[in-house]
C-alpha positions in Angstrom: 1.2 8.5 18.7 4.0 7.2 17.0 5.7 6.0 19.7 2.9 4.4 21.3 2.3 2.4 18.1 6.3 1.4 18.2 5.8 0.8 21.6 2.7 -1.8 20.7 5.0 -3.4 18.1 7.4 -3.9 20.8 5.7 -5.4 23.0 4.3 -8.1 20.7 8.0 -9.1 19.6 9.4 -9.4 23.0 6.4 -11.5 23.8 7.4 -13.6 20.9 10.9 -14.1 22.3 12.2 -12.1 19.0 13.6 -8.1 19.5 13.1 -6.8 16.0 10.7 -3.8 15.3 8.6 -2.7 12.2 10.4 -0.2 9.9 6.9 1.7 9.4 7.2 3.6 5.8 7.3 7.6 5.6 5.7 10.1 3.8 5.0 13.7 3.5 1.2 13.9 4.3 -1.5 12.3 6.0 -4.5 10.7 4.3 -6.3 9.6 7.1 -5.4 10.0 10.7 -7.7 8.7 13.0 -9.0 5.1 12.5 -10.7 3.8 15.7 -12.6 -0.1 16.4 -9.2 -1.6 14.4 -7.3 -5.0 14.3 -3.8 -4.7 14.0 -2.0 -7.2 12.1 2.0 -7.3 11.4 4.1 -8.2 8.3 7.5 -8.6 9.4 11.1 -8.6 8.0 12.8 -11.4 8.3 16.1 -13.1 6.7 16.8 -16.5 6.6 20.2 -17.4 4.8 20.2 -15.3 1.9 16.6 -15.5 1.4 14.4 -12.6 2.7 10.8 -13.5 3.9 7.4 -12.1 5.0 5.9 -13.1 8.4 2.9 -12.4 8.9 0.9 -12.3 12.5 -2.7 -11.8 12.2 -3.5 -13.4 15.5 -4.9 -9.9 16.9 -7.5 -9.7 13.6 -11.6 -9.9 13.9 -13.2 -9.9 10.5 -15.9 -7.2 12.2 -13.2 -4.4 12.9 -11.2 -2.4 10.9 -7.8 -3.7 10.0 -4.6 -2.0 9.8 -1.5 -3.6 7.9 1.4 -3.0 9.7 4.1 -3.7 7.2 8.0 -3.3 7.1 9.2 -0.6 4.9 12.1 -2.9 3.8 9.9 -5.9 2.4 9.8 -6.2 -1.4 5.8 -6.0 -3.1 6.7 -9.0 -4.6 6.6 -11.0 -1.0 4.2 -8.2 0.3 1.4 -8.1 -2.2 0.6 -12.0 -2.5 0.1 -11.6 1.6 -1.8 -9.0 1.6 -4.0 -10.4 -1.4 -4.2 -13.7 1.3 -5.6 -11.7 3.9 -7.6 -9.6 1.5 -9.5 -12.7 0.6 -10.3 -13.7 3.9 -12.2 -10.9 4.9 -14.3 -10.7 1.3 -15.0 -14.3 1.8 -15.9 -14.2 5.5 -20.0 -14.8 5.6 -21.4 -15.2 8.9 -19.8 -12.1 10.9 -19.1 -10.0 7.8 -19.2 -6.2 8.7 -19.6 -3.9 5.1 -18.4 -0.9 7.0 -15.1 -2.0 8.3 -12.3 -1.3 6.3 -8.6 -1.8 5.5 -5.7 0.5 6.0 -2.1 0.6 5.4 -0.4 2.1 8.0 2.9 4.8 7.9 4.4 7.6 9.5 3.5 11.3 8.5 7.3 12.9 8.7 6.2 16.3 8.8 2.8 15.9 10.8 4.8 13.6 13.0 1.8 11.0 13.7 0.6 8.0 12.8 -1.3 8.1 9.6 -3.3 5.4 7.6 -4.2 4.7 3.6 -7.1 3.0 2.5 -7.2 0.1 0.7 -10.2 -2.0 1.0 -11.5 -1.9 -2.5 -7.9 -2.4 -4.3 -7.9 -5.5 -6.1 -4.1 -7.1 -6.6 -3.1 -8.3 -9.9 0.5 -10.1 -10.0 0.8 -9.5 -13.6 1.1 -7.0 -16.3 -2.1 -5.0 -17.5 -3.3 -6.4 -20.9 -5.0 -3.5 -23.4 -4.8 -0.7 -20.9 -2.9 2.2 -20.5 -0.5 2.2 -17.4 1.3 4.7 -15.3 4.2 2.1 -13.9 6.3 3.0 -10.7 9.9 1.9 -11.3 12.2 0.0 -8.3 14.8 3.7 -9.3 12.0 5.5 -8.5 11.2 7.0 -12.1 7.7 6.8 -13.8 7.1 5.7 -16.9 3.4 6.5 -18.8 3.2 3.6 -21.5 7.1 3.9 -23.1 7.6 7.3 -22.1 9.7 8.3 -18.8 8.3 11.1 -16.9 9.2 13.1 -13.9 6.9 12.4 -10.8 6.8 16.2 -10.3 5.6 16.7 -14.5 3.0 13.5 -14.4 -0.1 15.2 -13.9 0.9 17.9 -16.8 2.1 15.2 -19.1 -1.2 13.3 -18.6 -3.3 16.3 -19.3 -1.4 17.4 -21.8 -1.1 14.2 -23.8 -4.6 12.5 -23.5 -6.6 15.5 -22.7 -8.7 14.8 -26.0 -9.2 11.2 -25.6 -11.0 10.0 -22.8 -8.4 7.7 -21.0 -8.2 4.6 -18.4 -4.8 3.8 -16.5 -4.2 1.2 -14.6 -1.3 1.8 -11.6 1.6 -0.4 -12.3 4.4 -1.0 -9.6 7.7 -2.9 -10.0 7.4 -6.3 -7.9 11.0 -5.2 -6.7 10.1 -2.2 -5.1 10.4 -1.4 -1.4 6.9 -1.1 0.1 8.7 1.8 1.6 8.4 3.3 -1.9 5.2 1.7 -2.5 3.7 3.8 0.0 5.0 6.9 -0.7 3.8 6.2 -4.1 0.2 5.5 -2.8 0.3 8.8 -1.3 1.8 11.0 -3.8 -1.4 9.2 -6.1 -3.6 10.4 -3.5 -2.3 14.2 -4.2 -3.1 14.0 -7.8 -6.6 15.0 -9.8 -6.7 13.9 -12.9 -8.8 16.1 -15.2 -12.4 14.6 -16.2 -11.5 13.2 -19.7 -9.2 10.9 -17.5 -10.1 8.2 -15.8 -7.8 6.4 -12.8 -8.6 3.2 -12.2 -5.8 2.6 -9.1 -8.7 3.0 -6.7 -10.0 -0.7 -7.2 -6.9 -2.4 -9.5 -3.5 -2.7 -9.3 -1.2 -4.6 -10.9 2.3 -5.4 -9.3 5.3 -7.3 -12.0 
C-alpha cells in the first residue's frame, strides 16, 4: 500500500514537470487504516533561496469525499498549520454540496505495520497562538514535554497528569512548538491517541489546538 500511495505521489509530480516526492511522516501504530470514497490533496516541500515554503495542490479535492492531507514530514507547523486551517475552512464553509459524514485525515506511514495509515482530524480547530487561562501540555521542537512549567518525560506524562491533578478536575489544551517538524507533529498526534486520561481529566486536543 505504501508503495502504491508513493507511486500516486509520483506520478502527479512528474506530471507537473517537478521529480520531488512526499516525505510521508512515521509512527509506531496505526489509528485508522482503511479510508475509502477520499480526495487526496498534497503539501509539498519546497525551497526557494533560503526561504522554505508550502505548496499546496488541492486540484484532486471534492468537498463531498473524504480528504486526506498528504503532507511532507520535513515542513515546519508554522507553514503547515495556517494551510491546513485554509483548507479546513473551505470545507466548513462549503453550503450547497456539503457532505456531514466526510471527514479529514492526515496521512503517515505505520513503520511496524508497514501500511498506509490515517489520523483524523476533522473537528480540530487551529489556534496560531498561546492558550489564555488554560492548562497546557506543550510539545517542544527538542522533543520534550512540558505540563504548565514543568518538564516531563513523554514515557511519565500520563502518571504525572494523574498523579498531580487527580483531585481537581482538569482541562488541557495541546500546545505544539510552531518550529516543529510535522514529522514530529504526527508522531505526537499518535502517541496522544495512545493516552487515557483518567475521568477527573479532561483533554480538550480533540477539537483545539494551539500551535506558537
Amino acid at each position: 500500500m505504501i508503495k502504491y500511495f508513493f507511486g500516486i505521489v509520483l506520478l502527479l509530480l512528474v506530471s507537473c514537470g517537478n521529480k520531488e516526492d512526499i516525505l510521508l511522516p512515521k509512527a509506531g501504530k496505526t489509528i485508522v487504516k482503511d479510508v475509502v470514497d477520499l480526495s487526496p490533496i498534497y503539501i509539498f516541500f519546497r525551497v526557494k533561496g533560503k526561504d522554505t515554503l508550502a505548496e499546496v495542490n488541492r486540484k484532486n479535492s471534492i468537498i463531498t469525499t473524504n480528504w486526506i492531507l498528504n503532507i511532507d514530514k520535513r515542513l515546519p507547523l508554522r507553514l503547515v498549520i495556517p494551510e491546513v486551517m485554509k483548507l479546513q475552512q473551505r470545507k466548513r464553509e462549503e453550503k450547497e454540496h456539503r457532505n456531514e459524514l466526510a471527514l479529514n485525515y492526515y496521512s503517515y506511514a505505520d513503520s511496524i505495520g508497514k501500511n498506509l495509515a490515517f489520523i483524523p482530524f476533522t473537528q480540530v480547530y487551529y489556534k496560531m497562538e498561546k492558550p489564555k487561562l488554560i492548562n497546557a501540555i506543550y510539545f517542544r521542537k527538542n522533543n520534550t514535554i512540558q505540563v504548565n512549567d514543568v518538564k516531563v518525560a513523554k514515557s511519565k506524562l500520563l502518571e504525572y497528569l494523574n498523579k498531580r491533578f487527580v483531585e481537581n478536575p482538569t482541562q488541557f489544551a495541546f500546545c505544539f512548538d510552531k518550529e516543529c517538524s510535522y514529522g514530529s507533529y504526527i508522531q505526537n498526534m499518535v502517541f496522544i491517541e495512545t493516552i487515557i486520561l483518567s475521568e477527573n481529566l479532561i483533554a480538550i486536543a480533540k477539537d483545539q489546538e494551539y500551535v506558537y
